[in-house]
C-alpha positions as CSV (number, residue, x, y, z in Angstrom):
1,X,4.8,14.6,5.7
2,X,4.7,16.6,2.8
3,X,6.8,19.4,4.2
4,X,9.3,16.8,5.7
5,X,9.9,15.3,2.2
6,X,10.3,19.0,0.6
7,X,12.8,20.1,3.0
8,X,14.3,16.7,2.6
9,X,14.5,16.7,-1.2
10,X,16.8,20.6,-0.9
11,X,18.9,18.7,1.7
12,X,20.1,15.5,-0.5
13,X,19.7,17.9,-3.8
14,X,23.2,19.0,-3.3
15,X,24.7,15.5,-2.9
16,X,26.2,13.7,-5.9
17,X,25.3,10.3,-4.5
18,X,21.6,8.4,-6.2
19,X,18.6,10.1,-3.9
20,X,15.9,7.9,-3.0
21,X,13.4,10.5,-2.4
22,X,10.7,9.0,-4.9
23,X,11.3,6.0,-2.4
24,X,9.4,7.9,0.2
25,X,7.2,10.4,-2.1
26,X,5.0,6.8,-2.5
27,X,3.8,6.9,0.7
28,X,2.5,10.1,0.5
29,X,1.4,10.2,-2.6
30,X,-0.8,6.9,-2.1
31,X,-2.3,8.5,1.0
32,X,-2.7,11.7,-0.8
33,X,-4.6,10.6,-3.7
34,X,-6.7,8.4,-1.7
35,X,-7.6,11.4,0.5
36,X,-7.7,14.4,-2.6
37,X,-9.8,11.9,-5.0
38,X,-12.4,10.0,-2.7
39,X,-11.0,6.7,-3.4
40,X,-11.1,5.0,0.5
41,X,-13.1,2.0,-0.6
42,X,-12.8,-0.1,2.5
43,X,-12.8,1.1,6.5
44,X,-9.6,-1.1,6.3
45,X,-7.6,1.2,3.8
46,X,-8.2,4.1,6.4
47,X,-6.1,2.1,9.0
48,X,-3.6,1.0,6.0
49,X,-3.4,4.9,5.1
50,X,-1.7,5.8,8.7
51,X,0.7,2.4,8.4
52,X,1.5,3.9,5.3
53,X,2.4,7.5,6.8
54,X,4.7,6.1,9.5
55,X,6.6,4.3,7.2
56,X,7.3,7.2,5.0
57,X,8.1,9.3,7.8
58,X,10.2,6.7,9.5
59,X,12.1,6.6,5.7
60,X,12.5,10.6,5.9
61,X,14.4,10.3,9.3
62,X,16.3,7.4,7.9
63,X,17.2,9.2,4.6
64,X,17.9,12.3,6.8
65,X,20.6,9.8,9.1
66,X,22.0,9.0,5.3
67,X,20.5,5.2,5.9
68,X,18.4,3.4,3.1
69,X,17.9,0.2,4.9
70,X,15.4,-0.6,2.5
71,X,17.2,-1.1,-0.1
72,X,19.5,-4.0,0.9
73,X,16.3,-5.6,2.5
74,X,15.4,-9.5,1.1
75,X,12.5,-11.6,1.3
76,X,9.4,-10.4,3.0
77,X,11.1,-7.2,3.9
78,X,11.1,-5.6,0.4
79,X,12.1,-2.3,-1.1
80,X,9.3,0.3,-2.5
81,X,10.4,2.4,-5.5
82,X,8.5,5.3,-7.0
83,X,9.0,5.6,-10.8
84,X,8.4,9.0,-12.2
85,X,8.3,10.3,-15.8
86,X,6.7,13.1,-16.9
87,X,4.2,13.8,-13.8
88,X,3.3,10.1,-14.2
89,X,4.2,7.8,-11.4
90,X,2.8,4.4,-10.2
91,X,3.8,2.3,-7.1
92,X,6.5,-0.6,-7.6
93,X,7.1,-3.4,-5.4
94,X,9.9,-5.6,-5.9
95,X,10.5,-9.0,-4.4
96,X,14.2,-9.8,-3.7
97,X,15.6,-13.2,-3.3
98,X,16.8,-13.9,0.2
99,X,19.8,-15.5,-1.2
100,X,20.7,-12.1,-2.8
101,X,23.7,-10.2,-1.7
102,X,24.6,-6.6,-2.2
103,X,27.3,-6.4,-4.9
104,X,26.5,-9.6,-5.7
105,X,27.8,-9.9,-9.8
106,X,25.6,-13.4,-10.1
107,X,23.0,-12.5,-13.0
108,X,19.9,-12.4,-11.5
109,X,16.1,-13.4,-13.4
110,X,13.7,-10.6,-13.8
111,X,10.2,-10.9,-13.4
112,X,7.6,-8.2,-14.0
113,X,3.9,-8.6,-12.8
114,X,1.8,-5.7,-13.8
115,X,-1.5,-4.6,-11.7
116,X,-4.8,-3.8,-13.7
117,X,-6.2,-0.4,-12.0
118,X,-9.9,-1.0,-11.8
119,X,-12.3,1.1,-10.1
120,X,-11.1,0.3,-6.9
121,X,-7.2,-0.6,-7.3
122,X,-6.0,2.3,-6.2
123,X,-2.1,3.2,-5.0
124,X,-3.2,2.6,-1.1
125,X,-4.9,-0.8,-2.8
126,X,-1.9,-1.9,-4.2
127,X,0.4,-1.2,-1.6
128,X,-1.9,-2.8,1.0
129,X,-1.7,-5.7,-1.4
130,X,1.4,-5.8,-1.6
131,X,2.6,-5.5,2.5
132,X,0.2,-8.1,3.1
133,X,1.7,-10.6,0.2
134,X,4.6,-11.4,-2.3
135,X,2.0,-12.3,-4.7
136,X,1.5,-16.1,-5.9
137,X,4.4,-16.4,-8.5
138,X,7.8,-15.7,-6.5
139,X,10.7,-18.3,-7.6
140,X,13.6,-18.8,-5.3
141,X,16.4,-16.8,-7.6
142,X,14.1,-14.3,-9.3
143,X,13.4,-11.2,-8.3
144,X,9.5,-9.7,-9.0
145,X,8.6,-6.3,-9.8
146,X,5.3,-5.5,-8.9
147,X,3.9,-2.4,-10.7
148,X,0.2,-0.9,-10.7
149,X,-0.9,0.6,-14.2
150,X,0.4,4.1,-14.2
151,X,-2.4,7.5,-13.5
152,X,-1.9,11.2,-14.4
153,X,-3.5,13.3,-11.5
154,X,-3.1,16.9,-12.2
């Protein structure tokens, strides 16, 4: 997956239009770290680890066909950012209203719930989390970012 997102990134790198590669980085990097750093917890997050990789390879073909589906998605189908800054990232999940539409100019509530990282929380945690559940506070017009504490890995 690793290559497939390289050869991706040179691809869109010459288009003027926003790339969403950080969008499918996440998957990989949650399965990476996970792998490089010991941190499968649960026989479970194994299984979650190989969801994840389909995903982010189904999100490379799509990006590759110039489709980012997931980024008009609403309700339980939700849109997974990466954020990066300095060689810092951390896994965002945001929650969008079903009654939102795309261009929409209506001024929209924004929530932000921020994940402790414990021992155990990892990035493949808190994305399993995350598929599995909008998370206990989701009003009807709001959206909700969901973001884990941030982690330098060298």
């Amino acid at each position: 997956m690793r290559k497939d997102i390289d050869e991706l990134a040179k691809e869109v790198a010459s288009k003027p239009k926003f790339s969403p590669i950080a969008d499918v980085e996440i998957f990989h990097k949650a399965v990476d770290w996970a792998l490089r750093y010991d941190e499968f917890f649960d026989l479970k997050q194994v299984a979650f680890a190989k969801t994840l990789l389909e995903q982010g390879n189904e999100r490379v073909q799509q990006l590759r066909a110039g489709q980012t589906p997931w980024l008009e998605a609403t309700g339980l189908v939700v849109p997974w950012l990466s954020l990066e800054a300095r060689r810092v990232s951390a896994a965002v999940r945001l929650v969008m209203p079903p009654v939102l539409k795309r261009g929409e100019q209506m001024p929209r509530e924004l929530l932000v719930w921020l994940a402790g990282r414990n021992e155990k929380r990892t990035e493949l945690a808190f994305l399993a989390e995350r598929e599995s559940s909008m998370g206990s506070f989701t009003p009807e017009n709001a959206i909700v970012l969901h973001r884990t504490a941030a982690l330098q890995r060298d």
